[in-house]
C-alpha positions as CSV (number, residue, x, y, z in Angstrom):
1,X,-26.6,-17.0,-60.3
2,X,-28.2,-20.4,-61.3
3,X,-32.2,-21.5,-61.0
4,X,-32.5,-24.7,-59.2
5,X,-36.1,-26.6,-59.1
6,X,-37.6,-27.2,-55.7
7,X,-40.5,-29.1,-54.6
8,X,-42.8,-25.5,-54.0
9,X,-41.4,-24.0,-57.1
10,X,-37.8,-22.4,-58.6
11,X,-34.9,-20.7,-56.4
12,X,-32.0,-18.6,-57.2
13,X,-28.9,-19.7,-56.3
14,X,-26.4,-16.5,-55.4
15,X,-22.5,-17.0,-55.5
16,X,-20.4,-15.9,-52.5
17,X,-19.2,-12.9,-54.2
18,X,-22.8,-11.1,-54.9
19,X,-23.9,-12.6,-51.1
20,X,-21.0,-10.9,-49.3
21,X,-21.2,-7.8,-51.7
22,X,-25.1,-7.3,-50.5
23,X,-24.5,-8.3,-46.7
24,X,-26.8,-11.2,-47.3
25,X,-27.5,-13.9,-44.3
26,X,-29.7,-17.1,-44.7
27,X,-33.6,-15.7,-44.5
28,X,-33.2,-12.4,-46.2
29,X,-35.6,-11.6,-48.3
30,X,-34.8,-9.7,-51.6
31,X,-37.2,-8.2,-54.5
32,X,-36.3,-8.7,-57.4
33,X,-37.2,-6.2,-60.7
34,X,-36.5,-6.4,-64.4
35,X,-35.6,-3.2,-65.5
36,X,-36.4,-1.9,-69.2
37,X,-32.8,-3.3,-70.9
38,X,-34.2,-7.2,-69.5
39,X,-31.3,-6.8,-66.9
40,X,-32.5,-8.3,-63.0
41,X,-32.2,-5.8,-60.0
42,X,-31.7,-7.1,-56.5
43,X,-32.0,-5.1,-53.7
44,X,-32.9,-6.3,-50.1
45,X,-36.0,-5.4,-48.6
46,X,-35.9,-2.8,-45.9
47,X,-37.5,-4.3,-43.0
48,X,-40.9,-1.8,-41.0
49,X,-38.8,-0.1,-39.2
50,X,-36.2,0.9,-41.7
51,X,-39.1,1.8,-43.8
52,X,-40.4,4.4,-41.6
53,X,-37.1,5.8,-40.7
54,X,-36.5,6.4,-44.8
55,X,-40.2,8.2,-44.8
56,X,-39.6,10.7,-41.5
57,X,-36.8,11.9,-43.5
58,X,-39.5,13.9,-45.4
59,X,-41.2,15.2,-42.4
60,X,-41.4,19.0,-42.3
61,X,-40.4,19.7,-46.2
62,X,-43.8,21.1,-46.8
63,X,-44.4,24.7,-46.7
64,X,-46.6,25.1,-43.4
65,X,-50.0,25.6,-44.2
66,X,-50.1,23.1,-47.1
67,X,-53.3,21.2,-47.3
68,X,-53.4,18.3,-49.6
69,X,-56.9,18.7,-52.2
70,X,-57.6,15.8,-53.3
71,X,-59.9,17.1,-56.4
72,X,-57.5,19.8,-57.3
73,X,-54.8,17.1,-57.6
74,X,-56.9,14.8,-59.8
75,X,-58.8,17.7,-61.9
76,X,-58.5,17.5,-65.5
């Protein structure tokens, strides 16, 4: 990767390799994180849709009858 300076600001530049290894296309936005050893995670962003699809897969795990309290949760 190298940082190039643009009129708005820095960009990464990604080789070929780490593009074709993430399915990357010109526009797609990635998030970027440092992790606690200083090393940079990419990872693409999921899009609404995907987003929602990752969070049904949780529907129904609960036990039925499970009420969230929101005091009991945060009591001390």
């Amino acid at each position: 990767m190298q940082i190039r300076k643009q009129p708005d600001g820095l960009a990464v530049t990604l080789s070929d390799d780490v593009v074709a290894q993430l399915g990357l296309k010109e526009g797609d936005t990635l998030e970027a994180r440092v992790t606690a050893s200083g090393a940079v995670e990419l990872t693409r962003r999921a899009n609404r849709e995907k987003a929602i699809e990752r969070l049904r897969a949780f529907r129904g795990l609960l036990p039925d009858g499970f009420v969230f309290d929101r005091e009991e949760a945060n009591a001390r």
